[in-house]
C-alpha positions as CSV (number, residue, x, y, z in Angstrom):
1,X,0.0,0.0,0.0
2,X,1.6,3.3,-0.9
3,X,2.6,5.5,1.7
4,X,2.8,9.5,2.0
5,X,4.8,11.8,0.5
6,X,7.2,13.6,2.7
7,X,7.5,16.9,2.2
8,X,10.5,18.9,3.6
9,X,10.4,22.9,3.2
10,X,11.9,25.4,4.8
11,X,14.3,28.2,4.4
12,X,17.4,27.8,2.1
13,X,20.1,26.4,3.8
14,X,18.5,24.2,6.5
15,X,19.5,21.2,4.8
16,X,16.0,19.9,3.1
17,X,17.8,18.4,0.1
18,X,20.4,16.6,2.2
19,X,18.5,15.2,4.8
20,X,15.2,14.5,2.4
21,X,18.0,12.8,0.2
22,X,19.3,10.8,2.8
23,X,15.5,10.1,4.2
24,X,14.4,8.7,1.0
25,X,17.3,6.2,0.9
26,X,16.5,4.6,4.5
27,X,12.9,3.8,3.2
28,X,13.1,3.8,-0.3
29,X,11.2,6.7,-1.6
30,X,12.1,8.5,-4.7
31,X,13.8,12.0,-4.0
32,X,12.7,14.9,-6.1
33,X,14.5,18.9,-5.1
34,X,12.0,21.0,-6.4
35,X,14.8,23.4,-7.5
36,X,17.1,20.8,-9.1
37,X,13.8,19.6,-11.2
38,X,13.5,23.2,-12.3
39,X,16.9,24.0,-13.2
40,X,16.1,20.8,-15.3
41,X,13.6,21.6,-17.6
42,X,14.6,25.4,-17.9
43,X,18.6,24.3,-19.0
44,X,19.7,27.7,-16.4
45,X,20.3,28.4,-13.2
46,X,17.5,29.3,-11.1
47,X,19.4,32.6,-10.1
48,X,20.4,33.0,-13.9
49,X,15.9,32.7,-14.6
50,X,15.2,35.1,-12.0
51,X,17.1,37.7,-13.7
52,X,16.1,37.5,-17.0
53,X,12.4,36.2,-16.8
54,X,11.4,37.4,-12.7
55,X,10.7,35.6,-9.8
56,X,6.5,35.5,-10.7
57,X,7.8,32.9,-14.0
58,X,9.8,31.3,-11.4
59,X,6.7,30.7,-9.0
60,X,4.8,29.4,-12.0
61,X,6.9,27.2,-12.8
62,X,6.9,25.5,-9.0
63,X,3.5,25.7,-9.2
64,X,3.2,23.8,-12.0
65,X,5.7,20.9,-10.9
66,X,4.0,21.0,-7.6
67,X,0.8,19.6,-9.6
68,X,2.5,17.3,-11.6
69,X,4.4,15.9,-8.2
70,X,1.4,15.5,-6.3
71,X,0.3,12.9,-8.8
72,X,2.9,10.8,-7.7
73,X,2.8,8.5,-3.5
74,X,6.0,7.6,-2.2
75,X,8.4,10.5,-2.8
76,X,10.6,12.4,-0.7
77,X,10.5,16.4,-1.8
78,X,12.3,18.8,-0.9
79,X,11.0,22.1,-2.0
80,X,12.8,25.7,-2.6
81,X,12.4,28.2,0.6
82,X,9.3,30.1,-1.3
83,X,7.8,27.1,-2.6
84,X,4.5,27.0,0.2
85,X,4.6,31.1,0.3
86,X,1.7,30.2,-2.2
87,X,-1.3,28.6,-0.2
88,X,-2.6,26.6,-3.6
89,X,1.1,25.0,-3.7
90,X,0.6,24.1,0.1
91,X,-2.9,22.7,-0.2
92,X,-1.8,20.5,-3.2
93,X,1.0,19.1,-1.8
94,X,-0.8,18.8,1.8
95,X,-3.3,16.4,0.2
96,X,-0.8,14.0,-0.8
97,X,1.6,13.7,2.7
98,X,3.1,15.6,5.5
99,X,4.9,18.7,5.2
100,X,7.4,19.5,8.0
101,X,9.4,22.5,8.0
102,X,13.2,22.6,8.5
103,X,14.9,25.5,10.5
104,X,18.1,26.5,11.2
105,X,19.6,29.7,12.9
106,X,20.6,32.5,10.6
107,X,24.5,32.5,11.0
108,X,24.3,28.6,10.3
109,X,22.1,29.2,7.4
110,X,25.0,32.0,5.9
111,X,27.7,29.4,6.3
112,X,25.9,26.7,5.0
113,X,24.6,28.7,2.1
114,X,28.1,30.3,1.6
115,X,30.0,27.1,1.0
116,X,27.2,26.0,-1.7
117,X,28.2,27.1,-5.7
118,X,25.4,28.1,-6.5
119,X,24.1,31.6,-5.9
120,X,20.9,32.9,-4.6
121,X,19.5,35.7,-6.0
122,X,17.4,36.3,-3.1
123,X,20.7,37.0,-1.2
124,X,22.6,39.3,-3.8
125,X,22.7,41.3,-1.1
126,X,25.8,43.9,0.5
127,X,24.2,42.1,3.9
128,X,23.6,38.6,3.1
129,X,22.8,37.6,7.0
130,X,20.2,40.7,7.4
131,X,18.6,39.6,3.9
132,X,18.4,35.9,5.5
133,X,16.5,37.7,9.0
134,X,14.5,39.5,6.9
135,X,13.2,36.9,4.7
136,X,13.0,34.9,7.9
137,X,10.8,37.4,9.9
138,X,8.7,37.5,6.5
139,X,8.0,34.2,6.1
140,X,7.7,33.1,9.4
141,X,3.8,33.0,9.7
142,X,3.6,30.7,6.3
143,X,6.7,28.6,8.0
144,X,4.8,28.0,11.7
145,X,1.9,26.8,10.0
146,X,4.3,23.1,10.0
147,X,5.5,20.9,12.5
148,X,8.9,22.5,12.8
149,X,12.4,20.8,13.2
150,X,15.6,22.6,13.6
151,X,18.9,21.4,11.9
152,X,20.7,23.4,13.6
153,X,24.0,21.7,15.3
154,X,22.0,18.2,13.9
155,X,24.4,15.7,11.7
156,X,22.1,14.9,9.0
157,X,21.4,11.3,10.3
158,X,19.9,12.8,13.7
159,X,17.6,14.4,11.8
160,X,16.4,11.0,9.7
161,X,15.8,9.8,12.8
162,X,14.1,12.5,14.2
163,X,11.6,12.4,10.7
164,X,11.0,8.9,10.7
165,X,9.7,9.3,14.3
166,X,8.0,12.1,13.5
167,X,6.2,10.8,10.2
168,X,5.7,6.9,11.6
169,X,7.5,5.8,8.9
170,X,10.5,3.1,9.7
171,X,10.0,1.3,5.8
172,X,13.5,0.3,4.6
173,X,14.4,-0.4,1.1
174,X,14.0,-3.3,-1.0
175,X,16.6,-5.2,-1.6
């Protein structure tokens, strides 16, 4: 019988596609990064899309892979940090599991972010780590609507753990 989707959002940085990665290995889920999927099909950097087509085509295209996702049991997804700012995104991929929301404290979330290649155009900023409390204090009300777990000072094992106690889920892979 298929199980739930888990679905891991949060603010860049708190580690959803490293633990959701390493979450859908133990019980043998398919992962899917929302991000990654959408760098994908658009052949460009998400950061390289929002400045030449805006973050609005951005949100349309989540929304759009959020539908196509939510057809699908028995995933592990972890979605970019403004993926549920957008209550029809939230209620589709409500239906279909659990979304938990991953937190981490704003100087972790710099260094974390700050050792990654990639860059993030919400952070182009001369003050990267006010940006990050901004966008924090922003988004908080959308983020506390989720059971909330903190990565911060967590290896990324800890926090499987912690999910698959939290979810009820102990499946391991097939052989």
């Amino acid at each position: 019988m298929p199980q739930q989707n888990i679905i891991l959002t949060g603010f860049m940085g708190t580690g959803k596609t490293t633990v959701g990665r390493l979450l859908a290995e133990r019980i043998g889920y398919k992962f899917f990064d929302t991000d990654a999927l959408i760098e994908a099909q658009i052949g460009q950097t998400i950061s390289k899309f929002f400045q030449t087509q805006g973050e609005a085509a951005f949100r349309k295209l989540e929304s759009e892979l959020v539908e196509k996702l939510a057809q699908q049991k028995e995933l592990v997804i972890a979605t970019g940090g403004g993926l549920v700012l957008n209550p029809g995104n939230v209620a589709v991929l409500g239906a279909t599991g659990k979304i938990i929301c991953l937190t981490a404290q704003p100087e972790e979330i710099l260094a974390r972010v700050a050792k990654q290649q990639d860059v993030r155009p919400l952070l182009q900023e001369r003050d990267p780590q006010a940006k990050i409390i901004a966008l924090l204090q922003q988004r908080d009300a959308v983020y506390q609507q989720f059971p909330q777990l903190s990565t911060s000072k967590r290896t990324p094992e800890e926090l499987v753990n912690m999910l698959l106690k939290h979810t009820s889920l102990s499946k391991t892979p097939s052989p």
